[in-house]
Backbone as CSV, one residue per row, in Angstrom:
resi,resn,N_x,N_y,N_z,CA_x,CA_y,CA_z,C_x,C_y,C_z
1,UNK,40.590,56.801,19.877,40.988,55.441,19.544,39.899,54.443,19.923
2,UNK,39.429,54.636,21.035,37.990,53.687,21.255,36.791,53.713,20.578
3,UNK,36.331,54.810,19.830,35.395,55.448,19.109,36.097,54.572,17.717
4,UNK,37.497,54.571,17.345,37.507,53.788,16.259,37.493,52.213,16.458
5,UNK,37.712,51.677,17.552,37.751,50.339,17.606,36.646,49.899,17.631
6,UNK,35.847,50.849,18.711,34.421,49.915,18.998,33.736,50.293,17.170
7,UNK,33.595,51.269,16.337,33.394,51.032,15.595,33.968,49.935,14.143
8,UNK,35.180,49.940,14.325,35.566,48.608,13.622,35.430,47.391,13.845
9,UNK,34.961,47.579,15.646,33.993,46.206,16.061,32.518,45.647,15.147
10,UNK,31.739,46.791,15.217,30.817,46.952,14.389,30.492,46.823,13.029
11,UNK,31.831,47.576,12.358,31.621,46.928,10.932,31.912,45.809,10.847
12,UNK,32.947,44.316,11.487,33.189,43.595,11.565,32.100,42.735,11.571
13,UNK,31.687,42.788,12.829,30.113,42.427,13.462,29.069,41.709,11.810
14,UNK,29.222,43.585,11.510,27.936,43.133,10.358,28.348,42.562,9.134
15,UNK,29.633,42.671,8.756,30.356,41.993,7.679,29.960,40.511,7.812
16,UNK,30.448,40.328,9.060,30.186,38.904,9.254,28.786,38.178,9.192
17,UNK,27.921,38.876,9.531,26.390,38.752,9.028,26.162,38.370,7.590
18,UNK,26.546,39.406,6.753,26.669,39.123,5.238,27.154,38.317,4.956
19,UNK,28.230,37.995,5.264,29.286,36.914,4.973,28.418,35.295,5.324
20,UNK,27.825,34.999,6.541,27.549,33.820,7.144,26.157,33.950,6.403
21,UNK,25.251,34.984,6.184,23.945,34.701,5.679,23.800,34.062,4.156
22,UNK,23.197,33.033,3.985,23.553,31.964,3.206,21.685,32.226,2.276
23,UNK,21.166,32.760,1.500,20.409,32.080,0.459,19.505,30.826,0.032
24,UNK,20.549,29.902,-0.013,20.186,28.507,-0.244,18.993,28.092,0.156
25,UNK,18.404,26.975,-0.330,17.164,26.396,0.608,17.179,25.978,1.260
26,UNK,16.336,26.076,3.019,16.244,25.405,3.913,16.844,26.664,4.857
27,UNK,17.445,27.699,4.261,18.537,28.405,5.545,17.242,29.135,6.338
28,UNK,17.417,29.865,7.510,16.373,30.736,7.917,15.944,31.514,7.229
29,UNK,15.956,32.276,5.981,15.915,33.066,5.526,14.423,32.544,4.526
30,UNK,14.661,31.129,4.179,13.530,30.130,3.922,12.429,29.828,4.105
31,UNK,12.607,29.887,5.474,11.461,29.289,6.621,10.662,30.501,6.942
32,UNK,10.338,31.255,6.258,9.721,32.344,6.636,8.329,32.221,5.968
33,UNK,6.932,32.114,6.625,5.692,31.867,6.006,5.110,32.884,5.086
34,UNK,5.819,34.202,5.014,5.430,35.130,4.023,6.483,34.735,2.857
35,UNK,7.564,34.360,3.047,8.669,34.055,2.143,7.914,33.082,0.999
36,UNK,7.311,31.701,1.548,6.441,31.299,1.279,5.101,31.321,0.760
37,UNK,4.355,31.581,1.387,3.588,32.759,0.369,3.693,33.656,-0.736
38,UNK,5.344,34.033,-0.592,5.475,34.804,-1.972,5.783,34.146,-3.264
39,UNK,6.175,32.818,-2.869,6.521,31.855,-3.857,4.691,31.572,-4.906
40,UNK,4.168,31.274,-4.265,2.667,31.158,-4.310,1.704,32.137,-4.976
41,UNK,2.429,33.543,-5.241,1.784,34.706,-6.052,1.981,33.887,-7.677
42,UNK,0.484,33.997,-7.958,0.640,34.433,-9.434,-0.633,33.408,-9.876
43,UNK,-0.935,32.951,-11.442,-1.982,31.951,-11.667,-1.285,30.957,-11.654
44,UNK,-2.061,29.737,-11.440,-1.863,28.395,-11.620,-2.703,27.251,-12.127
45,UNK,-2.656,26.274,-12.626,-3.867,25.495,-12.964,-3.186,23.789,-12.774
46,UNK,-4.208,22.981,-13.207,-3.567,21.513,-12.878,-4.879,20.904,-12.794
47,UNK,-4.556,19.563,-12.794,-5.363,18.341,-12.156,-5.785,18.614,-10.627
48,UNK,-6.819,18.197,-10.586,-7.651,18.489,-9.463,-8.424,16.971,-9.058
49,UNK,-7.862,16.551,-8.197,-8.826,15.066,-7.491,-9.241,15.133,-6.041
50,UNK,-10.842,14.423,-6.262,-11.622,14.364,-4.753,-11.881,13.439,-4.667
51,UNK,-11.467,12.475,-3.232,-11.967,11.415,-2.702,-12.823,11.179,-1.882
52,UNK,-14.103,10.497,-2.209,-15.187,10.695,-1.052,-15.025,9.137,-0.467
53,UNK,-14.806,8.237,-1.196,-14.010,7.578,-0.565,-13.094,6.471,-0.797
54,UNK,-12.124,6.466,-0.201,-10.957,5.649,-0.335,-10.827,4.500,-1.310
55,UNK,-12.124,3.544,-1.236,-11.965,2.526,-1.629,-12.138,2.664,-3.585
56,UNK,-12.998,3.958,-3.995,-13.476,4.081,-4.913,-12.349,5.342,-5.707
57,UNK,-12.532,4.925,-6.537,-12.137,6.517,-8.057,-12.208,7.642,-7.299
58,UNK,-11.324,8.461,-7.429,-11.651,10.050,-7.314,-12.791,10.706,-8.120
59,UNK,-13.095,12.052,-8.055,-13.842,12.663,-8.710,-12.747,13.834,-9.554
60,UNK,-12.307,13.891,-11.230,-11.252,14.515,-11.507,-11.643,15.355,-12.165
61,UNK,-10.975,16.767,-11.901,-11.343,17.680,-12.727,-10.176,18.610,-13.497
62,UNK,-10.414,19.793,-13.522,-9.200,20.999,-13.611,-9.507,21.685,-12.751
63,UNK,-8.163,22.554,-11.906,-8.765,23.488,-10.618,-7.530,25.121,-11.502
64,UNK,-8.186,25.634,-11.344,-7.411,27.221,-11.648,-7.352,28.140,-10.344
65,UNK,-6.191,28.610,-9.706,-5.698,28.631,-8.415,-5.205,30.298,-9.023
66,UNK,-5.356,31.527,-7.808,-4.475,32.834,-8.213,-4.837,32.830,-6.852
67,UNK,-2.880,33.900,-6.685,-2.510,33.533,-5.092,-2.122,34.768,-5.275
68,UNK,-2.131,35.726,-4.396,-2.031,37.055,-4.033,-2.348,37.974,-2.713
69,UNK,-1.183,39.285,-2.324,-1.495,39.183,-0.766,-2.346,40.062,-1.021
70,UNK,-2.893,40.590,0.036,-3.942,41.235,0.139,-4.158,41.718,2.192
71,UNK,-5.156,42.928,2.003,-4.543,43.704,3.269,-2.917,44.328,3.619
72,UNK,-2.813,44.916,2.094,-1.659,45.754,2.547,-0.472,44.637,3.171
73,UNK,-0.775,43.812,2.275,0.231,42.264,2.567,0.309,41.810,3.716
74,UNK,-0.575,42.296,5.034,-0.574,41.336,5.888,-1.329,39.766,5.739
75,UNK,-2.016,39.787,4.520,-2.408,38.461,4.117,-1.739,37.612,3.171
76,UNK,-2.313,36.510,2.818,-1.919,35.969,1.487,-3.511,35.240,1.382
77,UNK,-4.291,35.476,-0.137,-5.279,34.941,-0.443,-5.153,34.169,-1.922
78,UNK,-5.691,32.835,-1.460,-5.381,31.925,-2.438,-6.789,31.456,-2.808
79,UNK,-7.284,31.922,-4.312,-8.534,31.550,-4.309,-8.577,30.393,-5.403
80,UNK,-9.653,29.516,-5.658,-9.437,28.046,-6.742,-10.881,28.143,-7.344
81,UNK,-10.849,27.284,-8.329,-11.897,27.007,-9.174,-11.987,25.744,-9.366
82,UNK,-12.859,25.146,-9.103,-12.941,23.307,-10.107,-14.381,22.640,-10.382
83,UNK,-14.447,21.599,-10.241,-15.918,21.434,-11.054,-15.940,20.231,-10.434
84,UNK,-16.967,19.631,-9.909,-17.866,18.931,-9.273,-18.758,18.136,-9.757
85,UNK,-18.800,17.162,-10.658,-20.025,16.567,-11.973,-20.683,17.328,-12.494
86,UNK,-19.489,18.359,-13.195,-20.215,19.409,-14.186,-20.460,21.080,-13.290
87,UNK,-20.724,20.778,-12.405,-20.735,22.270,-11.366,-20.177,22.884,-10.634
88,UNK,-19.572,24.453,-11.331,-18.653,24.968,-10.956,-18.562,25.140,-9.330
89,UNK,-17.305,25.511,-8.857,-17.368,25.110,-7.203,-16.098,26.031,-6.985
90,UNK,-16.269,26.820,-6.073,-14.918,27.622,-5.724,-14.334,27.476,-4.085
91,UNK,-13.697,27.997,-3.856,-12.573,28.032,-2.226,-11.476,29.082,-2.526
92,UNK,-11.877,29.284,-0.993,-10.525,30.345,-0.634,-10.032,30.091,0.657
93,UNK,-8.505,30.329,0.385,-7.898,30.336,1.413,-7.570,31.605,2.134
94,UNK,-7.366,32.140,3.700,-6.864,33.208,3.561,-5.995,33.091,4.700
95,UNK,-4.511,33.109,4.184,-3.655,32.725,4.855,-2.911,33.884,5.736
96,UNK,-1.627,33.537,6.738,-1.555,34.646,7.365,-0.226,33.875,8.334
97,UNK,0.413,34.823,9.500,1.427,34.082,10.258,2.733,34.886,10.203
98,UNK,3.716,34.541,10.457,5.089,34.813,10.621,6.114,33.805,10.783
99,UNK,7.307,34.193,10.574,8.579,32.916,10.835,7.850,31.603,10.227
100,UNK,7.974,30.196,11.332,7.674,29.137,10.765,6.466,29.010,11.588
101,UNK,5.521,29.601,11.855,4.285,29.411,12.492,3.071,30.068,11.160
102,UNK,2.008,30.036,10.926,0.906,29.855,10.077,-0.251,29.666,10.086
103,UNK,-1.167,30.394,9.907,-2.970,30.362,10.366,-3.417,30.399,9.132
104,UNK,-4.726,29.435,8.880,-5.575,29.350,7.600,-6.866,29.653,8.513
105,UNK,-7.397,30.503,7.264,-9.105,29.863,7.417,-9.203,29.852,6.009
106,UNK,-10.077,28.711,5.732,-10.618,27.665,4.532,-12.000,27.851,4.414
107,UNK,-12.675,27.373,3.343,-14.146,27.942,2.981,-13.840,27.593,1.500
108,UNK,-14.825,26.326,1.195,-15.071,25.814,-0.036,-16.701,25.298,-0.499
109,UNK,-17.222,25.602,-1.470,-18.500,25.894,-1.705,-19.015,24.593,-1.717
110,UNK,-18.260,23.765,-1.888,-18.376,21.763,-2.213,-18.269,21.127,-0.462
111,UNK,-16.495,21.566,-0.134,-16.118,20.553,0.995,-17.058,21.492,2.394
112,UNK,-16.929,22.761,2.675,-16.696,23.353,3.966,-17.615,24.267,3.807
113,UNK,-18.609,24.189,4.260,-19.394,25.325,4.040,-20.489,25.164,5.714
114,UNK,-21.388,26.013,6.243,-21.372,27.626,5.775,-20.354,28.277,6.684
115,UNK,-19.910,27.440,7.846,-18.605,27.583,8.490,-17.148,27.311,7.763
116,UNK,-16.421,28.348,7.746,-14.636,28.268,7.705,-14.157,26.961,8.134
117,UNK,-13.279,26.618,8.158,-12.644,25.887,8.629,-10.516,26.316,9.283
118,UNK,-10.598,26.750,10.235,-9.832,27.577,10.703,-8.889,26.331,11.905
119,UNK,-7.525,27.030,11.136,-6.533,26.016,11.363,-4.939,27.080,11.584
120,UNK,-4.189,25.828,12.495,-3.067,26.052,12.581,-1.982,25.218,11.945
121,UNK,-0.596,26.162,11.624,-0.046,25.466,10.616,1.691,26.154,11.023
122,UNK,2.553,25.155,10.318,3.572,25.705,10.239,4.693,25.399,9.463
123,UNK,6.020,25.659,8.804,6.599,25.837,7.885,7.334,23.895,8.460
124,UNK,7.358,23.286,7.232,8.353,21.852,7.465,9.324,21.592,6.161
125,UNK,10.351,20.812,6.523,10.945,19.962,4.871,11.908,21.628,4.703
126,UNK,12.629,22.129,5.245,13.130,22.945,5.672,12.780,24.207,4.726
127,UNK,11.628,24.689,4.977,10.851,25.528,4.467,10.095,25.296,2.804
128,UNK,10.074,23.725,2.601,9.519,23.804,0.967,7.807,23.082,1.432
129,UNK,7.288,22.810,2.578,6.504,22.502,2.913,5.482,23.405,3.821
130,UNK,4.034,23.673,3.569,3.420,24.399,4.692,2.251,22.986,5.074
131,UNK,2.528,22.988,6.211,1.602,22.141,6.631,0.072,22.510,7.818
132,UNK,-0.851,22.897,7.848,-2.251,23.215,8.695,-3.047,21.868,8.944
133,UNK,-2.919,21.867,10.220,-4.093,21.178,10.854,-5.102,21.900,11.530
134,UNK,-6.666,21.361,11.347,-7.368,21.629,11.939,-8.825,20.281,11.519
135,UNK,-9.693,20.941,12.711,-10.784,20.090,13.252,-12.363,20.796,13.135
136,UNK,-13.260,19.879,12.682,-14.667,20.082,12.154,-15.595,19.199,13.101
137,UNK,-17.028,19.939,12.876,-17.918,18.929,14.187,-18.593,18.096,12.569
138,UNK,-18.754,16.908,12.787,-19.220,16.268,12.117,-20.982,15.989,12.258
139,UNK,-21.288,16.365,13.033,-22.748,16.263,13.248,-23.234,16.466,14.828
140,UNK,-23.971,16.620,15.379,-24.668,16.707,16.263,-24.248,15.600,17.454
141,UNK,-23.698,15.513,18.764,-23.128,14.201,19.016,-22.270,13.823,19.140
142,UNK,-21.852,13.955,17.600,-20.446,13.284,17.257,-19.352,13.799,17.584
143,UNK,-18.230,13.258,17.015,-16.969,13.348,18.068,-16.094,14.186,16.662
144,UNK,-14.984,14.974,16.860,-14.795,16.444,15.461,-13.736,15.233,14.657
145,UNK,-13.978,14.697,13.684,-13.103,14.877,12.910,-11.905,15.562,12.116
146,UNK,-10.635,15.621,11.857,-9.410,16.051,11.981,-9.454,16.729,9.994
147,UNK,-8.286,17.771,9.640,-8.398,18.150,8.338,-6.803,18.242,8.362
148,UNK,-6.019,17.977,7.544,-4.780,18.301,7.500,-4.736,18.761,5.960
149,UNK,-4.176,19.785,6.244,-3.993,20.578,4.530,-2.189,20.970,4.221
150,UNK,-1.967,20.610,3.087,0.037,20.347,3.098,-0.332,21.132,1.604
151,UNK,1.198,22.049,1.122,1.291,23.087,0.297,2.826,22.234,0.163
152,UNK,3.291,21.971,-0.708,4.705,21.438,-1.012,4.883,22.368,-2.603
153,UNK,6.105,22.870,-2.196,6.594,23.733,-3.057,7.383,22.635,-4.293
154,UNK,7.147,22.850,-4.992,8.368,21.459,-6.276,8.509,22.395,-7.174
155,UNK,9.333,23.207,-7.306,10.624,23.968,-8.092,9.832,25.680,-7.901
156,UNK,10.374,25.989,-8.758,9.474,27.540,-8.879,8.726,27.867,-9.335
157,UNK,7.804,26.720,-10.297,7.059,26.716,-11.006,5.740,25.836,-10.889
158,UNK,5.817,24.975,-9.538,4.810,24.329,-9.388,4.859,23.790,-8.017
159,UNK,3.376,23.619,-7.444,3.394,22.872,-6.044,2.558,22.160,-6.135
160,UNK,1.961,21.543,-5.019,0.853,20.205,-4.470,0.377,20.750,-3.451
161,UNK,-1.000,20.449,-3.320,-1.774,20.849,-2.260,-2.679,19.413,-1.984
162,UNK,-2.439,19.082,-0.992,-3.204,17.574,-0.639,-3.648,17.664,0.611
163,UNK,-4.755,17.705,0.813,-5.795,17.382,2.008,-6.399,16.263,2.679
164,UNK,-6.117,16.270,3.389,-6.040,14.586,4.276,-7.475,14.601,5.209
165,UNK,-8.450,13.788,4.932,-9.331,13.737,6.387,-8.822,12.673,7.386
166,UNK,-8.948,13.004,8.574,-8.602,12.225,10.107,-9.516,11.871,10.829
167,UNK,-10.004,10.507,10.720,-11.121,9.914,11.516,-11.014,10.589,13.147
168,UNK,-12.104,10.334,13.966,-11.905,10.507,15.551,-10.965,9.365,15.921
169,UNK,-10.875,7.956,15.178,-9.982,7.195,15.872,-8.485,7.169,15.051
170,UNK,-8.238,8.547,13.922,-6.740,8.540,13.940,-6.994,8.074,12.698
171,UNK,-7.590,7.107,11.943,-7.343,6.657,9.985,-7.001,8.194,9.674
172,UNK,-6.048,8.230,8.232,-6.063,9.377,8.065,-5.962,8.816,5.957
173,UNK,-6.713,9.841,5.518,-7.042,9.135,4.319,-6.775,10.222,3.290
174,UNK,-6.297,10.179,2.077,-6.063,11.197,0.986,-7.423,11.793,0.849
175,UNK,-7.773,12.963,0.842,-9.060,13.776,0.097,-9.397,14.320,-0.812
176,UNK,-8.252,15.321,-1.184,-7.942,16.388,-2.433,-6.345,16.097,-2.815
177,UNK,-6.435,16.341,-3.912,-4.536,16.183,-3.825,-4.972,17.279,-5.947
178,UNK,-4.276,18.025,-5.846,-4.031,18.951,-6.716,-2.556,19.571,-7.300
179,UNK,-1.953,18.912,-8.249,-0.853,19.489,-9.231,-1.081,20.556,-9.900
180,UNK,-0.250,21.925,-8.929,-0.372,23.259,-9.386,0.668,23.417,-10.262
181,UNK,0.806,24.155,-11.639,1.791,24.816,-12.190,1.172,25.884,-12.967
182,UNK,2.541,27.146,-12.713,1.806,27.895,-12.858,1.700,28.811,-14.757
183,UNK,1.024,29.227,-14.685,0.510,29.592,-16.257,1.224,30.820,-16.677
């Protein structure tokens, strides 16, 4: 009789698991940075804008984006294409993490070169957002300027990727901002 209770404890137990585990967006099941990442497999293309600076026009192009894991899926690599006054220019991301925590390293042939740019990041906006910060030496001297890079998911078919530079005294200014959908 105990052998059947404690086991009807058990199926109970996990029924109730099924039962309370919810789908929807935002639940834990959401917030998961590979979950995320998987949204992100496949091609994409869009408008592509660079601000060198604030006060002036962007520089606009087309960027073509394919997102795929890689290392036996302990990665996710997101590589882009866009053009620069006529000259082709590429970046990759190679992303990585668990739950709502998230590591980039970045490397773009235009913004970041011959050093990565290697950052921490983590799931926001109850999992439709990935957000990475990280920091660059600006010259010899000088004091590191700040990089914030945001991935906003907008339906199943398209996201935004917008890159923010962060003065040493805190301005924080649009850089890249790119409308992905995918092809």
């Amino acid at each position: 009789m105990k052998l059947l209770t404690t086991t009807l404890a058990l199926v109970s137990f996990c029924l109730m698991g099924v039962i309370f585990r919810s789908d929807a967006p935002g639940t834990a099941a959401d917030r998961n940075v590979q979950e995320f990442y998987n949204k992100l497999k496949g091609e994409w293309s869009g408008p592509y804008s660079v601000w060198l600076n604030p006060m002036e026009p962007p520089l606009n192009s087309e960027i073509a984006a394919q997102g795929r894991f890689v290392a036996q899926g302990s990665y996710f690599l997101l590589t882009y294409s866009w053009k620069a006054e006529d000259e082709e220019q590429e970046g990759v991301f190679l992303l990585g993490g668990e739950g709502e925590t998230a590591s980039s390293t970045w490397g773009d042939s235009w913004h970041m070169q011959p050093e990565p740019l290697v950052c921490e990041g983590e799931l926001t906006e109850e999992g439709q957002k990935l957000v990475f910060l990280g920091s660059y030496e600006a010259g010899p001297g000088m004091p590191e300027w700040g990089w914030r890079t945001e991935f906003t998911l907008q339906g199943e078919d398209a996201f935004l990727m917008e890159a923010y530079i962060i003065t040493p005294e805190g301005f924080e200014g649009l850089a890249v901002r790119a409308e992905l959908t995918r092809n």
